[in-house]
C-alpha positions as CSV (number, residue, x, y, z in Angstrom):
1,X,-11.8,57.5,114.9
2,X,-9.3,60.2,116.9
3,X,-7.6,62.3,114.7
4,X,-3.5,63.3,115.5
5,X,-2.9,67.1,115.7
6,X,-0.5,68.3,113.1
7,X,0.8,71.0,115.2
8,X,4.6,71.7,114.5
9,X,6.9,73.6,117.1
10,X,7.6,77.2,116.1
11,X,11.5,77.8,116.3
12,X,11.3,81.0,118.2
13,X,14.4,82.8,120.2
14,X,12.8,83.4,122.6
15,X,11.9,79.9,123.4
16,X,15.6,78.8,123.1
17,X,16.4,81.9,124.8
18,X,14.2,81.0,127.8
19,X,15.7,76.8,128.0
20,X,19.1,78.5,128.1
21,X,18.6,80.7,131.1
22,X,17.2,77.5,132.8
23,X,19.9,75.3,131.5
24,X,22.4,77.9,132.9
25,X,20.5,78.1,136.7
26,X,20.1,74.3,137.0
27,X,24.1,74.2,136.1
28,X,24.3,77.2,138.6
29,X,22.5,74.8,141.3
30,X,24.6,71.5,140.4
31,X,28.0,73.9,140.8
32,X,26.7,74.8,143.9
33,X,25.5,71.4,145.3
34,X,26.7,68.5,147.3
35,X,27.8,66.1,144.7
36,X,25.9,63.2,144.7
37,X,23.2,64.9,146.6
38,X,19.0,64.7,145.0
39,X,19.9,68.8,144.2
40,X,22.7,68.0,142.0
41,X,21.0,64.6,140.5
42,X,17.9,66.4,139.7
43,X,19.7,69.5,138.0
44,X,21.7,67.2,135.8
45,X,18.2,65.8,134.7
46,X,17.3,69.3,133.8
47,X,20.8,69.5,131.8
48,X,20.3,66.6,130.1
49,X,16.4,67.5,129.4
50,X,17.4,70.5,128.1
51,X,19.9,69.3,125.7
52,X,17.2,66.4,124.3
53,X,14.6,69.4,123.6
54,X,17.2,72.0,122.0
55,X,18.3,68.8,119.9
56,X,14.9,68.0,119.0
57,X,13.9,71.9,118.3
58,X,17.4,72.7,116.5
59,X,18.6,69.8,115.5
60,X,21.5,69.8,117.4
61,X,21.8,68.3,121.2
62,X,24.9,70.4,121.3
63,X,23.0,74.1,120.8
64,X,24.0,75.4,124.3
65,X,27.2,74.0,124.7
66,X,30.1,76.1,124.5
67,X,31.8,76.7,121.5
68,X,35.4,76.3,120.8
69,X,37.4,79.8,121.2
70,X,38.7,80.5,117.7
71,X,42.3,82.1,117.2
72,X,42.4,84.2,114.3
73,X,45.6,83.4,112.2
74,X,48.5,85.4,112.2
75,X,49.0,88.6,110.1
76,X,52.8,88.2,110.5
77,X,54.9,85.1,108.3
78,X,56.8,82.8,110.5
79,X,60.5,83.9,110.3
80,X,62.7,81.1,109.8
C-alpha cells in the first residue's frame, strides 16, 4: 500500500517574490513580441500559470495584479 505525502507548501516571500519577477519578464516578453507569435502565446501561458499557482498559494488568482490607485478624500468641504 503507497502512502500520500502530507507535505504542505510553505507561504514564503520569497517564493511569491520570485513568481512575480517571472510573471513581470514573461509580460516584458509578450509586450515585446509579435502578437500572435509562439513568443507571445507561450508568455501568456506563463501569465496565466503564474496567476493559477499564486491563487493556489494565496488564495487569490488576483495576488499580482495591480491594485486600484486609491484617492485619499478631501480635507477641504465642498462649497456650495
Amino acid at each position: 500500500m503507497t502512502r500520500r505525502s502530507r507535505r504542505r507548501y510553505v507561504l514564503d516571500h520569497k517564493h511569491l517574490d520570485g513568481l512575480q519577477a517571472g510573471r513581470k519578464s514573461a509580460i516584458e516578453i509578450a509586450s515585446k513580441a509579435e502578437i500572435g507569435s509562439p513568443a507571445y502565446q507561450a508568455s501568456q501561458e506563463v501569465v496565466e500559470a503564474i496567476d493559477t499557482l499564486a491563487g493556489t498559494i494565496t488564495g487569490s488568482q488576483d495576488y499580482f495584479h495591480g491594485r486600484p490607485a486609491t484617492t485619499p478624500p478631501s480635507e477641504h468641504p465642498n462649497k456650495t
